[in-house]
C-alpha positions in Angstrom: 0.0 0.0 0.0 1.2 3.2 -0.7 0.7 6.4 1.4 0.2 9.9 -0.2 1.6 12.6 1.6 0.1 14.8 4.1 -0.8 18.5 3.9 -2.3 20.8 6.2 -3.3 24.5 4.8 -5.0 26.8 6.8 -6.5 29.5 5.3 -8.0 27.6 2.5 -11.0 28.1 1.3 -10.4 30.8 -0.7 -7.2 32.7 -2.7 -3.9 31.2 -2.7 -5.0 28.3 0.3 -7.3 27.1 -2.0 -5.0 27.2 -5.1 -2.3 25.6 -3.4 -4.8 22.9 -2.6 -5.6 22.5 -6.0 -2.2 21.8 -7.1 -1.1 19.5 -4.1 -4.5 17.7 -5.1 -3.6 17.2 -8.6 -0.5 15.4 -6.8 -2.3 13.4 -5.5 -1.7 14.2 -1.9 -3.7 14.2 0.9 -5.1 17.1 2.7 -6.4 18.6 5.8 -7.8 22.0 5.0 -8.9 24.8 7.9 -10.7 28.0 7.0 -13.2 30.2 9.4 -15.5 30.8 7.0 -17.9 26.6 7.4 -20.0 27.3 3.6 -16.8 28.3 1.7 -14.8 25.8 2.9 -17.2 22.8 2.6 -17.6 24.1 -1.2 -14.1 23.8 -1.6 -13.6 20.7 -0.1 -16.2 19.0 -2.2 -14.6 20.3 -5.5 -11.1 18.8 -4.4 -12.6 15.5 -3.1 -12.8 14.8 -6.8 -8.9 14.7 -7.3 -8.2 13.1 -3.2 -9.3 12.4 0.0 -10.1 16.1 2.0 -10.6 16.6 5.2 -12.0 19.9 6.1 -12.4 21.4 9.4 -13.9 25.0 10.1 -12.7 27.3 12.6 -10.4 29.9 13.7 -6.7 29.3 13.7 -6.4 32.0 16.6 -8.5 29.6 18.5 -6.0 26.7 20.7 -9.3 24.5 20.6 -9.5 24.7 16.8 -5.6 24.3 16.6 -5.6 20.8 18.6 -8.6 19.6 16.7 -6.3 20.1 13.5 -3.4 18.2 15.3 -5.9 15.7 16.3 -6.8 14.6 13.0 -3.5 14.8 12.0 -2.2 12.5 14.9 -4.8 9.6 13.1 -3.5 9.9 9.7 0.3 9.6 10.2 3.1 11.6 9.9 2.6 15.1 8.3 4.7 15.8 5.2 3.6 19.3 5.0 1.9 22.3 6.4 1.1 26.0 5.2 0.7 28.4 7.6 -1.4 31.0 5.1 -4.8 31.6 7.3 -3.8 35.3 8.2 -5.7 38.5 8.4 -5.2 42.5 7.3 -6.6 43.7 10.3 -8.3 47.3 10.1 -9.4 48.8 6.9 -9.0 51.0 5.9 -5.1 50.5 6.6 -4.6 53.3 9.3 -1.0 54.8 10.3 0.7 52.7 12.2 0.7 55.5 15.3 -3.7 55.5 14.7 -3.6 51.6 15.2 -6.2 50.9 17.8 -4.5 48.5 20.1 -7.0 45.6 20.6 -6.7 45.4 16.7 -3.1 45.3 16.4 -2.9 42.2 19.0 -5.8 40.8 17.2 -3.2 40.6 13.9 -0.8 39.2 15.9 -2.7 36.9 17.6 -3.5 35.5 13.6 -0.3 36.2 11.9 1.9 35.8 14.2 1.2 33.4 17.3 -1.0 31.4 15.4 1.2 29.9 12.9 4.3 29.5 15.8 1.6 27.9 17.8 -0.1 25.1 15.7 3.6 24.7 14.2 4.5 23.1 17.4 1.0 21.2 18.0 2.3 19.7 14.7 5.5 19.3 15.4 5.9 15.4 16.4 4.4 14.3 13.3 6.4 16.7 11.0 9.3 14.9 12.8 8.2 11.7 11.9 7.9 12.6 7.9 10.9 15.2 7.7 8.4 17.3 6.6 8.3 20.8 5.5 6.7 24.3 7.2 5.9 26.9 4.3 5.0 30.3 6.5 3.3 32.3 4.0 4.9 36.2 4.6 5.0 39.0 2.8 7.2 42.1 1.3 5.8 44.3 3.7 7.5 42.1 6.4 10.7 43.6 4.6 9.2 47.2 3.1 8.1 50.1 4.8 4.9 51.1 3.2 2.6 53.4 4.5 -0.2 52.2 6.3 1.2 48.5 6.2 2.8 48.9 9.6 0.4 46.5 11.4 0.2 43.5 9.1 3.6 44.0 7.7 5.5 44.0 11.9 3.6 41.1 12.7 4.8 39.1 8.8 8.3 40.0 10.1 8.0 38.9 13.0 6.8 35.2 11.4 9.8 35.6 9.0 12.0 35.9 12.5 10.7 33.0 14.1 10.4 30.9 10.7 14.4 31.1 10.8 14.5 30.9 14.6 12.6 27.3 14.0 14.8 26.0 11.3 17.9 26.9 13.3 16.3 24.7 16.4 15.2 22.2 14.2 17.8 20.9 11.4 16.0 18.4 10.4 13.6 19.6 9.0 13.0 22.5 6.3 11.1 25.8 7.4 10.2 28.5 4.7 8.8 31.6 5.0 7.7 32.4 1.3 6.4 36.1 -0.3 4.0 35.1 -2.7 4.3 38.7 -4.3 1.3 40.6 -5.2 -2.1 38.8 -5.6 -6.3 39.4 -6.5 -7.4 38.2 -3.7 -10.3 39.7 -1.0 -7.6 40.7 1.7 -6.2 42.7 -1.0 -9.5 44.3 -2.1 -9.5 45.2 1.7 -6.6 47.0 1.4 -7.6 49.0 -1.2 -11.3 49.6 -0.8 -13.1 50.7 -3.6 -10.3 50.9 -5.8 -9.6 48.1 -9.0 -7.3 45.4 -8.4 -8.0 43.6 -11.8 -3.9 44.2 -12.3 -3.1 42.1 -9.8 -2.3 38.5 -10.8 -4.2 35.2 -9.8 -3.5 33.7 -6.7 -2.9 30.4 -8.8 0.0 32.3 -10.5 2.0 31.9 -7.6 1.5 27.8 -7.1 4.1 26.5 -9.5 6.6 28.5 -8.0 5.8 27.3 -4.6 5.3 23.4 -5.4 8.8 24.1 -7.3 10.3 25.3 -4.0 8.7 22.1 -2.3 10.5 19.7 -4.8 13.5 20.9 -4.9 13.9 21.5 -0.8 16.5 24.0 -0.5 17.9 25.0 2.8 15.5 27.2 5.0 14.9 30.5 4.9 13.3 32.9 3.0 12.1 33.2 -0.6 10.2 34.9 -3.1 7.7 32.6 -4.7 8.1 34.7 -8.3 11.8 34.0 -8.2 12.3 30.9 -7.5 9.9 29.2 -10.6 13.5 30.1 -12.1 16.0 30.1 -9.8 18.5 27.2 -9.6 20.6 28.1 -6.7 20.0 26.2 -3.2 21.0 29.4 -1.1 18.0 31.7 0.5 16.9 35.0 -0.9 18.8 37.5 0.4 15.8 40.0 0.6 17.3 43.8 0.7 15.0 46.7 1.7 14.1 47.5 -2.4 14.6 43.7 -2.9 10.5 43.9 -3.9 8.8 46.0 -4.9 4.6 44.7 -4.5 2.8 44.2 -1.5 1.2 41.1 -0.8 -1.7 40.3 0.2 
């Protein structure tokens, strides 16, 4: 009998979760898919049960009871081979200046971009162990940029990137990414630019090939730009600079 590999992605019933799922699907791997939002997730789940096995549960990654019902389910299928970290959220919009930022709402973004991710990463830990799997941390250039009215959501992304390298430094055996997708159409985007037309913006599913590259070949952790490395050949992380990017994500 042969065992498919394992993914979790959070975030994914919608935008670049969902697309990733596609392509993993298509794969044939197996997957354990997490959104908030129960009617959009079920949708997706049932287009992707055509391709694999899905298991989709609703809920709020913020939440530790929604983050050890993932592990749960992930304790009775085996060893994890993969998981996403990509639920996130803008947080106020508007995007305010960063001195405006009502308080509650900045811990709110940290809470879900931030502790989140660093928290159901080590609920999943063990069985990541068990696979030598992979952690893909999905970041963004305003982790790396200072762009006006990005201060919330882009502190808590680099704050992810710094504990994505602070994980694969305490945990060689295993490969931790935190990946910029680069600018995308998606809603959290709209959000960030309400009422204005983000048709420009390329497809979430634009970005998949570059990250399913990133997961065949394995390079060494660290950080990388999904657009660059669909043609990169080197094995060495991105050495992002300040003007390294130049689009916000999303």
């Amino acid at each position: 009998m042969i065992l498919m590999p394992v993914a979790v992605i959070t975030g994914a019933s919608r935008g670049f979760g969902l697309s990733l799922a596609h392509g993993l699907a298509e794969r044939g791997w197996t997957l354990v898919l997490d959104a908030r939002g129960t009617e959009d997730l079920e949708c997706a789940a049932a287009d992707l049960r055509t391709a694999t096995d899905v298991i989709a549960i609703a809920g709020d990654i913020a939440e530790p009871d929604h983050r050890r019902e993932l592990a749960g389910v992930v304790a009775e299928l085996g060893p994890l081979d993969l998981l996403v970290n990509n639920a996130g959220t803008l947080g106020v919009s508007p995007l305010p200046p960063i001195a405006d930022y009502p308080a509650e709402a900045l811990e709110d973004v940290f809470r879900t971009n931030t502790v989140a991710p660093l928290a159901l990463t080590a609920e999943l830990l063990p069985a990541l162990r068990e696979a030598g799997g992979v952690v893909v941390n999905m970041t963004s250039d305003a982790s790396v940029e200072a762009y006006e009215g990005w201060g919330g959501y882009g502190a808590s992304k680099a704050a992810l990137d710094h504990i994505t390298a602070v994980l694969a430094v305490e945990n060689p055996a295993l490969r931790f990414y935190a990946v910029d997708p680069g600018d995308m159409r998606t809603v959290m985007h709209q959000d960030a630019f309400p009422g204005e037309d983000i048709s420009d913006r390329p497809e979430p599913g634009t970005v998949v090939p570059g990250v399913l590259s990133l997961l065949d070949r394995r390079p060494v952790s660290g950080r990388y730009r999904a657009s660059d490395f669909a043609t990169r050949t080197e094995t060495s992380p991105a050495q992002t600079s300040p003007t390294a990017t130049a689009e916000v994500t999303a």
